[in-house]
NUTI-81881 format. One record per residue (C-alpha): residue number from 0; residue in three letters; x, y, z. Coordinates in steps of 0.02 Angstrom, whole numbers, plus 50000, padded with zeros to 5 digits. Last residue first. Layout:
BEGIN
NUM, Ala, X, Y, Z;
...
END
This chain:
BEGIN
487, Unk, 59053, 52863, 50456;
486, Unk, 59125, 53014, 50593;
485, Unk, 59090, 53154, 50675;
484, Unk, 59116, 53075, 50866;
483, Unk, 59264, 53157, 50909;
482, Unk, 59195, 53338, 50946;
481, Unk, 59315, 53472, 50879;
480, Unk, 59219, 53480, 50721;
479, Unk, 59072, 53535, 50788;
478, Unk, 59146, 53632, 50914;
477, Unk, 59221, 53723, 50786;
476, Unk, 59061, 53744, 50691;
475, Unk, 58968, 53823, 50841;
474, Unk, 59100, 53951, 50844;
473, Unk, 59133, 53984, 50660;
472, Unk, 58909, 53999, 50635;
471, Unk, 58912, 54187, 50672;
470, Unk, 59014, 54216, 50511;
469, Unk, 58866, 54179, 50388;
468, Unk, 58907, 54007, 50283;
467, Unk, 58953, 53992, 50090;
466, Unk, 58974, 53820, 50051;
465, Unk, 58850, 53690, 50126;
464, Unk, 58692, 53844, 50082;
463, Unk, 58774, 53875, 49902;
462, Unk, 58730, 54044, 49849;
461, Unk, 58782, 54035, 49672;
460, Unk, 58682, 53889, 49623;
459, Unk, 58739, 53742, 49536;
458, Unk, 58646, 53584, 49609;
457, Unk, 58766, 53462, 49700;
456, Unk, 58642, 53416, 49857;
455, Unk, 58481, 53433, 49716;
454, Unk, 58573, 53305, 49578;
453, Unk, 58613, 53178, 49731;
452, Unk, 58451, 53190, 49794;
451, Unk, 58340, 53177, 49618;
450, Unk, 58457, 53050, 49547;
449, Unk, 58438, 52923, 49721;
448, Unk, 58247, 52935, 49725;
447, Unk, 58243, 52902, 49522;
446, Unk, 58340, 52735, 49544;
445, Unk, 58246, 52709, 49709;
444, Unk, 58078, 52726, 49587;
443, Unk, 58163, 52626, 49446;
442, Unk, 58193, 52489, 49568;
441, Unk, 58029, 52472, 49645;
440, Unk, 57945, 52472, 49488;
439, Unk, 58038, 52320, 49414;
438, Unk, 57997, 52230, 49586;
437, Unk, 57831, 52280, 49568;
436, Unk, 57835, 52207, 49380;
435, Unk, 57847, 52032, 49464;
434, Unk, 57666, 52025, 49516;
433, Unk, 57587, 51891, 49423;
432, Unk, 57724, 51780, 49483;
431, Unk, 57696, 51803, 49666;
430, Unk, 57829, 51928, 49736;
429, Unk, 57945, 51826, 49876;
428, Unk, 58090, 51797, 49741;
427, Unk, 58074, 51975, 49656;
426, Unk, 58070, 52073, 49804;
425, Unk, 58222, 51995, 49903;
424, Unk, 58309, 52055, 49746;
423, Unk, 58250, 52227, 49748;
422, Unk, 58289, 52242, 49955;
421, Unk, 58454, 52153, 49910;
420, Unk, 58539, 52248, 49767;
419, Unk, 58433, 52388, 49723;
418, Unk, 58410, 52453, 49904;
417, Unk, 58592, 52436, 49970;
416, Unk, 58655, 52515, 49844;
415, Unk, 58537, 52685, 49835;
414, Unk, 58549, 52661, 50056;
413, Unk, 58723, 52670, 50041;
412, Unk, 58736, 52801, 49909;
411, Unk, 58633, 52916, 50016;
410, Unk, 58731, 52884, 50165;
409, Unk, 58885, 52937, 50057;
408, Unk, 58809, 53099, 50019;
407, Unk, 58734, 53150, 50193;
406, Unk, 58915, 53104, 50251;
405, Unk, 58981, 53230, 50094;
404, Unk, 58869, 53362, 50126;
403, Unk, 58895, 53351, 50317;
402, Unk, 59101, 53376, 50282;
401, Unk, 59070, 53504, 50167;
400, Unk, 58965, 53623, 50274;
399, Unk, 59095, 53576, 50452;
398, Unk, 59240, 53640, 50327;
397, Unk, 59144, 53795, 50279;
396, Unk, 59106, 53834, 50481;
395, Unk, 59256, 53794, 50531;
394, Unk, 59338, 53901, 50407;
393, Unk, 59508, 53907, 50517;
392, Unk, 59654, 53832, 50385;
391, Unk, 59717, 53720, 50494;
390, Unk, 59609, 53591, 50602;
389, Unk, 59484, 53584, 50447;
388, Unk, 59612, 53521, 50326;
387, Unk, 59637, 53364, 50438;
386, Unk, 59408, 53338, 50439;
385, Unk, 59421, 53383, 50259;
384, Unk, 59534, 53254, 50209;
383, Unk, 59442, 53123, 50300;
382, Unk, 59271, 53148, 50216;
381, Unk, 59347, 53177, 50056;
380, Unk, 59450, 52990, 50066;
379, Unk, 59272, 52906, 50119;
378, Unk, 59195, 53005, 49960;
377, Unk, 59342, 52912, 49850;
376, Unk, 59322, 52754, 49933;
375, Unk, 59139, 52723, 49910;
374, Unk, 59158, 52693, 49717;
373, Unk, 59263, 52546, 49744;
372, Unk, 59137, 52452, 49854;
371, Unk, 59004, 52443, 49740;
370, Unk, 59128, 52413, 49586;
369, Unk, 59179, 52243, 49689;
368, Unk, 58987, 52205, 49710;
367, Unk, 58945, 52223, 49549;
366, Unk, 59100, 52121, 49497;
365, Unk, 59057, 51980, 49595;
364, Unk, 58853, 51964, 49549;
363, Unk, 58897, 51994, 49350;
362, Unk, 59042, 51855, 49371;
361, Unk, 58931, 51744, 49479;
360, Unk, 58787, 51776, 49350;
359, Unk, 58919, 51720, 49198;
358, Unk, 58948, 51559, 49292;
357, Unk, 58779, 51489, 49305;
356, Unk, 58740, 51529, 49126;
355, Unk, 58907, 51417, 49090;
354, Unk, 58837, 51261, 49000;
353, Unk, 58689, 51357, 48903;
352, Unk, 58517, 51316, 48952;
351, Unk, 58515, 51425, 49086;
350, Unk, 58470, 51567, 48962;
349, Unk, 58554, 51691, 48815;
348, Unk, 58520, 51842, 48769;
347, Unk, 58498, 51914, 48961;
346, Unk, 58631, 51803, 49046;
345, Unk, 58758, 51841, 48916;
344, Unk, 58705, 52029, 48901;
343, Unk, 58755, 52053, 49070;
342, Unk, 58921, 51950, 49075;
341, Unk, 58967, 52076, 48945;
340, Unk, 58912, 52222, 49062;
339, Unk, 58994, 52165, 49195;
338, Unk, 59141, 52151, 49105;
337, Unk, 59130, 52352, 49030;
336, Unk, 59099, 52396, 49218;
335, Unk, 59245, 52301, 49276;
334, Unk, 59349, 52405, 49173;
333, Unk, 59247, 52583, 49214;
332, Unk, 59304, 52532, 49390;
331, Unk, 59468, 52491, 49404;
330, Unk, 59543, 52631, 49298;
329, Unk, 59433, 52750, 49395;
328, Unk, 59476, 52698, 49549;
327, Unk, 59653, 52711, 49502;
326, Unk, 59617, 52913, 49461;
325, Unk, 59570, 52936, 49629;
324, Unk, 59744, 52846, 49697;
323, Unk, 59823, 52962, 49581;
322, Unk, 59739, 53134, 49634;
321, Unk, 59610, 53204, 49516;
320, Unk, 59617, 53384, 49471;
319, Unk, 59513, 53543, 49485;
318, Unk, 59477, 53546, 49643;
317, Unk, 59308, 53589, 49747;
316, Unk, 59175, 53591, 49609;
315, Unk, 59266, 53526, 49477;
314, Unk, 59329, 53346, 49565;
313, Unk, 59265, 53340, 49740;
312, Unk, 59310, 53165, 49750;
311, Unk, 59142, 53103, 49789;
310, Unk, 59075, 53201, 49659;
309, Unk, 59195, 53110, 49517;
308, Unk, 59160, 52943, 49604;
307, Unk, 58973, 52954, 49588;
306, Unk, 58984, 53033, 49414;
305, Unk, 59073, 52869, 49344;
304, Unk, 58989, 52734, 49426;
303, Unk, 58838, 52827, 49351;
302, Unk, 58924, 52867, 49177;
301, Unk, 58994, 52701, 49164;
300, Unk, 58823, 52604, 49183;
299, Unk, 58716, 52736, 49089;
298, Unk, 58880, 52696, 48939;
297, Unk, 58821, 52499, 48957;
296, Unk, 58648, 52525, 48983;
295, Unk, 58635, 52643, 48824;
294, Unk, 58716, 52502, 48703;
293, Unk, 58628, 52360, 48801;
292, Unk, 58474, 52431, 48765;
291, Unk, 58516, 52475, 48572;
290, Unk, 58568, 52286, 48532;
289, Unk, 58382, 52235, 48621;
288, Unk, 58292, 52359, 48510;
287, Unk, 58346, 52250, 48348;
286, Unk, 58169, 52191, 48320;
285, Unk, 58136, 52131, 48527;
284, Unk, 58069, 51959, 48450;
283, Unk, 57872, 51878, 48517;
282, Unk, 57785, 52006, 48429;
281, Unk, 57679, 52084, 48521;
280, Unk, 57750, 52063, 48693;
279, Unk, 57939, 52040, 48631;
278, Unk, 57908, 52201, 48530;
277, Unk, 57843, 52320, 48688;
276, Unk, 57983, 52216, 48795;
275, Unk, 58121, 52303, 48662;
274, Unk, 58013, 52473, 48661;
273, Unk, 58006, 52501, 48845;
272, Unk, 58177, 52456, 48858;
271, Unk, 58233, 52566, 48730;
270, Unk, 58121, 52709, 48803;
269, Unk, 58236, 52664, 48975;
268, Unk, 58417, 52663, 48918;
267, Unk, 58370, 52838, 48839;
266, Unk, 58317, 52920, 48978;
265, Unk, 58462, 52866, 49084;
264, Unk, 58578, 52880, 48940;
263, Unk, 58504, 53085, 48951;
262, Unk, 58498, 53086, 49146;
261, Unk, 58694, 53049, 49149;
260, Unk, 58736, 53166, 48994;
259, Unk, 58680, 53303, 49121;
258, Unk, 58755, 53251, 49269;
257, Unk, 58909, 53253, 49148;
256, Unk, 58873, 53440, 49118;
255, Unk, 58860, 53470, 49312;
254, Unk, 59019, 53376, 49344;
253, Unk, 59117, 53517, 49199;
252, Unk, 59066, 53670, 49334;
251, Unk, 58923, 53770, 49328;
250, Unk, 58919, 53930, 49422;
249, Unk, 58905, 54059, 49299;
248, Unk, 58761, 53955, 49197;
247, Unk, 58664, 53995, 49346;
246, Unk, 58493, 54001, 49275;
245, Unk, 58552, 53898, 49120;
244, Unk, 58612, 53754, 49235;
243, Unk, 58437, 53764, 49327;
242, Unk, 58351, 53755, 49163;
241, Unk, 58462, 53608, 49110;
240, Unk, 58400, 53511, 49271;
239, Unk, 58247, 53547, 49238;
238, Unk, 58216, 53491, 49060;
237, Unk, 58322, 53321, 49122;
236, Unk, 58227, 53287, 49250;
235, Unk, 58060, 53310, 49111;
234, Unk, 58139, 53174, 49007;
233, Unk, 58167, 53074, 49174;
232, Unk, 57987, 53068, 49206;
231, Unk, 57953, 53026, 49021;
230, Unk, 58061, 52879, 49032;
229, Unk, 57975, 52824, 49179;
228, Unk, 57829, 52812, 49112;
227, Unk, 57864, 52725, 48967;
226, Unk, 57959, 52592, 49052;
225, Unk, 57813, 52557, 49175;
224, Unk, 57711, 52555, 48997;
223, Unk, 57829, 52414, 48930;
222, Unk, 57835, 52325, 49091;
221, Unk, 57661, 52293, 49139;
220, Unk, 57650, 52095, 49065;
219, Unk, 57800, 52066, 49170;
218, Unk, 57698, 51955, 49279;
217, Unk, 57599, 51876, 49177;
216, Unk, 57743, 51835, 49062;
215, Unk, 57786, 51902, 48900;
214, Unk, 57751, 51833, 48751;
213, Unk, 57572, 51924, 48725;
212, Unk, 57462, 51832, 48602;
211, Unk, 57307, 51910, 48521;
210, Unk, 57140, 51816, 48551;
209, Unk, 57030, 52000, 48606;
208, Unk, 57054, 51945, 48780;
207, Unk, 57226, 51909, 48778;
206, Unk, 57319, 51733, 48753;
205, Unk, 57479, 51701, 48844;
204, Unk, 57644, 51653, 48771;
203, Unk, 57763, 51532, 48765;
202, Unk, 57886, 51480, 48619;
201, Unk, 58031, 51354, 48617;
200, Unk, 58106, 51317, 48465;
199, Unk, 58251, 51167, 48499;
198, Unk, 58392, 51090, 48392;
197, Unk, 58473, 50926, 48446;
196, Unk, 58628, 50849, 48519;
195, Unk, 58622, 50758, 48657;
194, Unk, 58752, 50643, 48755;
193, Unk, 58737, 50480, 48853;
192, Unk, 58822, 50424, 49005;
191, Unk, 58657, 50427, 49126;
190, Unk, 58509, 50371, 49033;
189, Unk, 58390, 50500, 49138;
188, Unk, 58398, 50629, 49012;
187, Unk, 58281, 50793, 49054;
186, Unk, 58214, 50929, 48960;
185, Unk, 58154, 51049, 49077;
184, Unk, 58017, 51202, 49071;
183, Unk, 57980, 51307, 49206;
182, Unk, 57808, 51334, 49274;
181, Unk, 57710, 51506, 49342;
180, Unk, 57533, 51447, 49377;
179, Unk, 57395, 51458, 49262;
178, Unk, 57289, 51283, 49254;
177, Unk, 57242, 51265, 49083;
176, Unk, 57416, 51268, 48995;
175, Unk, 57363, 51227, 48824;
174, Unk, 57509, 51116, 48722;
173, Unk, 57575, 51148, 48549;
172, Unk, 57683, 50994, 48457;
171, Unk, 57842, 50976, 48371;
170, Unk, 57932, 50822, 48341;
169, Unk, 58109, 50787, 48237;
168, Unk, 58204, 50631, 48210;
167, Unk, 58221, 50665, 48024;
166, Unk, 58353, 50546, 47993;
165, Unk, 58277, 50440, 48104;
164, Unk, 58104, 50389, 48129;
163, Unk, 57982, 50528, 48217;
162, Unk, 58008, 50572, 48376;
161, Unk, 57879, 50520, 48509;
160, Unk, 57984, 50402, 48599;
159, Unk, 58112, 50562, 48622;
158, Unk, 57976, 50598, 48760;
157, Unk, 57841, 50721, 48751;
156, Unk, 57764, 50869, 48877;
155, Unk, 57735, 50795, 49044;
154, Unk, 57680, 50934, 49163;
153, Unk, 57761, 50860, 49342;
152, Unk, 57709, 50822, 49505;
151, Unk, 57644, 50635, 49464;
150, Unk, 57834, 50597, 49449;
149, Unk, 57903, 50467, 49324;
148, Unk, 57961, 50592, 49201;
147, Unk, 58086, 50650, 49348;
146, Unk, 58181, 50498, 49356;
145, Unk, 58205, 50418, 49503;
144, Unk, 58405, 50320, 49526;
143, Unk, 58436, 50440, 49711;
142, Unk, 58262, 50352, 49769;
141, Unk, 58223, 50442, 49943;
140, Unk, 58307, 50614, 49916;
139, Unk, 58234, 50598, 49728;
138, Unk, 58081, 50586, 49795;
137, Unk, 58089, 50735, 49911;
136, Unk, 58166, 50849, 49767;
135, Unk, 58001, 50818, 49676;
134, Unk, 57885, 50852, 49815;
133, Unk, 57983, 51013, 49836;
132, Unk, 57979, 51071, 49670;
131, Unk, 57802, 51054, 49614;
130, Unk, 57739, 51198, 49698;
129, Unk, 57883, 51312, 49615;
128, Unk, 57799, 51241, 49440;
127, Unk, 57850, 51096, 49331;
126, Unk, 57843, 51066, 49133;
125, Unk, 57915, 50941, 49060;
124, Unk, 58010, 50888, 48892;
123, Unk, 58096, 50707, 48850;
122, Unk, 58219, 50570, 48894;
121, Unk, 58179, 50396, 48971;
120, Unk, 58047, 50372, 48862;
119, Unk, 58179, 50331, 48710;
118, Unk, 58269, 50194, 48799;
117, Unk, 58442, 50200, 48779;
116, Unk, 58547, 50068, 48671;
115, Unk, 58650, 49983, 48809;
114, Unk, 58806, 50077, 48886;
113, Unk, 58994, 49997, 48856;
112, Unk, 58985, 50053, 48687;
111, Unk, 58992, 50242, 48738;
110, Unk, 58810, 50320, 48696;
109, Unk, 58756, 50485, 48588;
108, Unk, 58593, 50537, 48559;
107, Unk, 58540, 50620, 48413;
106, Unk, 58382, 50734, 48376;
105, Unk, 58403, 50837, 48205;
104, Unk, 58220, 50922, 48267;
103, Unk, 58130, 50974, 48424;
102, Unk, 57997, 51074, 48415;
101, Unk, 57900, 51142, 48580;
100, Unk, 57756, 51262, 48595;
99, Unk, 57689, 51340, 48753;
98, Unk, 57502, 51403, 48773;
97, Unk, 57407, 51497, 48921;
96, Unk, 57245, 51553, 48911;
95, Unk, 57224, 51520, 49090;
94, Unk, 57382, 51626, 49134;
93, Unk, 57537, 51586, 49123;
92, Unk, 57706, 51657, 49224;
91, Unk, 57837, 51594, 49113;
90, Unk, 58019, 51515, 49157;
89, Unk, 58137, 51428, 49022;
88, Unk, 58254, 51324, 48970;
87, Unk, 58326, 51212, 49109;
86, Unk, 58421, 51080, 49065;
85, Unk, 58423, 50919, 49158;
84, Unk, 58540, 50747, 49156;
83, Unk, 58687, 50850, 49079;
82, Unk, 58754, 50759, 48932;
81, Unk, 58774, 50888, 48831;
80, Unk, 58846, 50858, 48646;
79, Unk, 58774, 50971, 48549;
78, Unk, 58596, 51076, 48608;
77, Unk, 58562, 51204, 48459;
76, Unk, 58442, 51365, 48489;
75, Unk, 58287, 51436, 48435;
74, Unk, 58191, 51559, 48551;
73, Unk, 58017, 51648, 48521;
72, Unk, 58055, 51800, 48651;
71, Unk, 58012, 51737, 48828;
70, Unk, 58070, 51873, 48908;
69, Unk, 58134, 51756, 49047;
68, Unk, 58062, 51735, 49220;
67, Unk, 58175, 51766, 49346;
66, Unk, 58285, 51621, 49422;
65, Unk, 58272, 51615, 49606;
64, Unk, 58162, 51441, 49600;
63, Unk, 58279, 51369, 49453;
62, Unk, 58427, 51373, 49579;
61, Unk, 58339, 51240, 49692;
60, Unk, 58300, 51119, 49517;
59, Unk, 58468, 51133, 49456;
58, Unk, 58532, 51087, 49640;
57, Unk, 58440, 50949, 49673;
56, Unk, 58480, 50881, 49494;
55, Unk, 58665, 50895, 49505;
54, Unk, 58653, 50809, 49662;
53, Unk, 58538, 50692, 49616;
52, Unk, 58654, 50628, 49450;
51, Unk, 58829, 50625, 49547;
50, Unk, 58773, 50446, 49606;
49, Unk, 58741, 50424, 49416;
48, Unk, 58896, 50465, 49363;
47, Unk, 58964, 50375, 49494;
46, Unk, 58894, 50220, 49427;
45, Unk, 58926, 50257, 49276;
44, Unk, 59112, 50265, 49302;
43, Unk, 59099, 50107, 49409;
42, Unk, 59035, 50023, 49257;
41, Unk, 59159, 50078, 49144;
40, Unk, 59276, 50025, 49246;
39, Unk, 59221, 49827, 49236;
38, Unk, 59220, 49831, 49071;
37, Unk, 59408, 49861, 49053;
36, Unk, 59430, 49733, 49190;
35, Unk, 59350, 49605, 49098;
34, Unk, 59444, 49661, 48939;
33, Unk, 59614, 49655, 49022;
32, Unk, 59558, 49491, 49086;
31, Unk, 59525, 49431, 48924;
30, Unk, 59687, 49471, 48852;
29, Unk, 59794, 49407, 49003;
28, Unk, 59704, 49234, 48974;
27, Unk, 59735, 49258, 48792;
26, Unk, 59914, 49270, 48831;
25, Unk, 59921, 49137, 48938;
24, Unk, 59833, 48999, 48825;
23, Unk, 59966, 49050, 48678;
22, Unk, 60101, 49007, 48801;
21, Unk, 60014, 48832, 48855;
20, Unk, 60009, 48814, 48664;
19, Unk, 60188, 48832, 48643;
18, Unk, 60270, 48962, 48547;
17, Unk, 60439, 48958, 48466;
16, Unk, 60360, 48987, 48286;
15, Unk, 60189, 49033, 48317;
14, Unk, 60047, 48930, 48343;
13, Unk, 59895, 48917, 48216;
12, Unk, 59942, 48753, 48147;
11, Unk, 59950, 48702, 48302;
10, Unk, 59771, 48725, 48329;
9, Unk, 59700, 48781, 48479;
8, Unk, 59623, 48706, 48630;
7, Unk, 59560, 48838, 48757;
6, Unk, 59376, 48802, 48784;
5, Unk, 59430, 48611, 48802;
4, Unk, 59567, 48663, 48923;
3, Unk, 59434, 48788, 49017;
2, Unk, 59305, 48643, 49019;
1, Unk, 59453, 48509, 49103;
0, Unk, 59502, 48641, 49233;
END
């Protein structure tokens, strides 16, 4: 009691009017605590912070094992204000010529008052590959406070202790990757309640045999002349299909035409492709072809979604008109298409080092699978009006022909959605990294699988073997339909 009197003595000159010292001695005693208790909150919000840090790290480092590799077009891009403890940047299948090139530059780091003056080699660039990941995610299980630059599993790079003195605050360096693997880099900040803002140039590439550098991955190495190929298959689809419109011109109908425009942004979407990842491999930047991909996906997109629901209606061929509730699938789907599409060219121009990368692939992922299920509706609405129109107007035989088109149809478009959502994804996470062009290749070849059948089951021709039937098939075709078990 005597030290805290001696510590509080004031003057009292220094009082006041109406104020006695012991008053004076209160206040400041209030003061103090306020400040003790101050400080002690922003300690237990760092300490949550960094009891939050593992999780948030677990489960950066689990998605980064089903993220594709990237393009890996040279890529410059501004960090402000993130205090995330780990960014991922990129993925890139090397080989053993392999070479990856960080620069750094205009490097701050933020800190609230209440946090010490980091340490420099707590922050910095690494590389890590899919073997990597588990041993890592078991040490931060048993130390939740481990940084990542302290593992033996991990590529290090640099750390901000490199950078040179402020205001530059910049580094840049190039690194051989001898041991080819596929790795992802990460810039990590274990100094929990600080903030970064900086500007990055990644670029990765692999050297060929004649000492050129290809920036794409090992594994997508094969894309440009997949894409090539393909577009010339579809080129020739298209010469056929507009020979068998001219050879019965008298039967086509206004879906035919669109089938036509289909193939054509088909074609189209993929020589763009082939010449955007051509670029990127030579050059390291897609030279504008990117803009004219996303352009041709985008109205591909429509038109497929589009030309599904148009034949599974019946529209031109069987009626002339849409009915309301077809025309509402419409207005719900070409919508969502046009937002799947923007969340598509977020995930492919951007990365997962922006804040909301996650995010934009749940939108793509949701709204694919919402426009899946629209289009299914209208040949599921066919299927049942034919089987009521068949116990009425007597063509069994015509009414048993349309209904087996359609099921055939809607089978078809099943197994077309089925195969390019989960079989091709499945594909891509258990191909090794040198071979992630097969999962490329599997897609276009279901892709062209799925256009061949649906263009041959709604050919023109003007004997139609689902629509015009000999009269000796009524009977069979009435038990047909009058059998219960026709159905999905």
């Amino acid at each position: 009691r005597i030290s805290r009197l001696r510590d509080g003595v004031v003057s009292l000159g220094s009082l006041k009017s109406g104020q006695t010292p012991f008053s004076f001695l209160q206040r400041k005693s209030q003061s103090q605590k306020k400040k003790h208790e101050k400080h002690r909150l922003s300690t237990l919000r760092l300490r949550r912070k960094m009891t939050r840090l593992p999780l948030f790290v677990v489960v950066l480092l689990f998605a980064a094992s089903f993220i594709p590799p990237m393009t890996a077009e040279i890529k410059s891009l501004t960090i402000s204000d993130d205090s995330r403890p780990m960014i991922l940047f990129e993925k890139f299948g090397f080989t053993q010529s392999g070479h990856v090139s960080v620069s750094v530059s205009s490097v701050s780091v933020a800190s609230p008052s209440a946090v010490p003056i980091p340490d420099p080699s707590r922050l910095g660039f690494f590389l890590m590959s899919e073997e990597s990941l588990l041993q890592v995610l078991l040490e931060i299980q048993q130390n939740p406070n481990f940084c990542v630059l302290d593992s033996p599993y991990v590529l290090h790079l640099f750390t901000f202790r490199d950078l040179s003195p402020p205001p530059g605050s910049k580094y840049e360096h190039l690194y051989p990757v001898t041991s080819p693997n596929e790795y992802s880099l990460f810039f990590v900040n274990c100094v929990p309640g600080t903030s970064i803002s900086m500007k990055v140039r990644t670029e990765m590439y692999n050297l060929d045999p004649n000492g050129s550098k290809d920036y794409l991955p090992v594994g997508s190495t094969r894309l440009p002349g997949l894409y090539l190929f393909f577009f010339l298959s579809y080129l020739a689809f298209l010469g056929l299909w507009g020979y068998v419109c001219w050879v019965n011109k008298g039967v086509v109908h206004r879906i035919h035409v669109l089938m036509a425009a289909l193939l054509l942004m088909k074609a189209l979407n993929l020589i763009c492709a082939a010449e955007d990842k051509h670029y990127v491999k030579v050059t390291g930047t897609p030279h504008g072809w990117d803009v004219l991909f996303y352009i041709f996906q985008f109205i591909r997109v429509v038109l497929l979604f589009t030309v599904i629901v148009l034949i599974g209606t019946g529209w031109s061929f069987l009626k002339p008109f849409l009915q309301e509730k077809e025309k509402n699938v419409l207005m719900v789907v070409v919508p969502l298409q046009v937002l799947a599409n923007i969340a598509s060219i977020v995930i492919g121009e951007t990365g997962p080092f922006i804040k909301d990368w996650v995010t934009w692939n749940q939108i793509f992922l949701l709204v694919d699978i919402v426009c899946c299920c629209a289009i299914l509706f209208p040949i599921v609405w066919s299927i049942r009006s034919l089987r009521e129109t068949s116990k009425t107007d007597g063509k069994a035989a015509r009414n048993l022909a349309k209904l087996t088109l359609f099921r055939q149809f809607y089978i078809v478009v099943i197994g077309y959605l089925y195969f390019t959502r989960i079989v091709v994804f499945a594909l891509k996470t258990i191909a090794a990294y040198k071979y992630q062009w097969v999962s490329n290749a599997a897609e276009e070849i279901a892709s062209l699988a799925f256009y061949m059948l649906m263009f041959y089951m709604f050919r023109p021709v003007e004997k139609n073997e689902y629509f015009v039937l000999d009269e000796e098939d009524e009977e069979a075709a009435e038990l047909a339909l009058k059998e219960d078990d026709f159905e999905l």
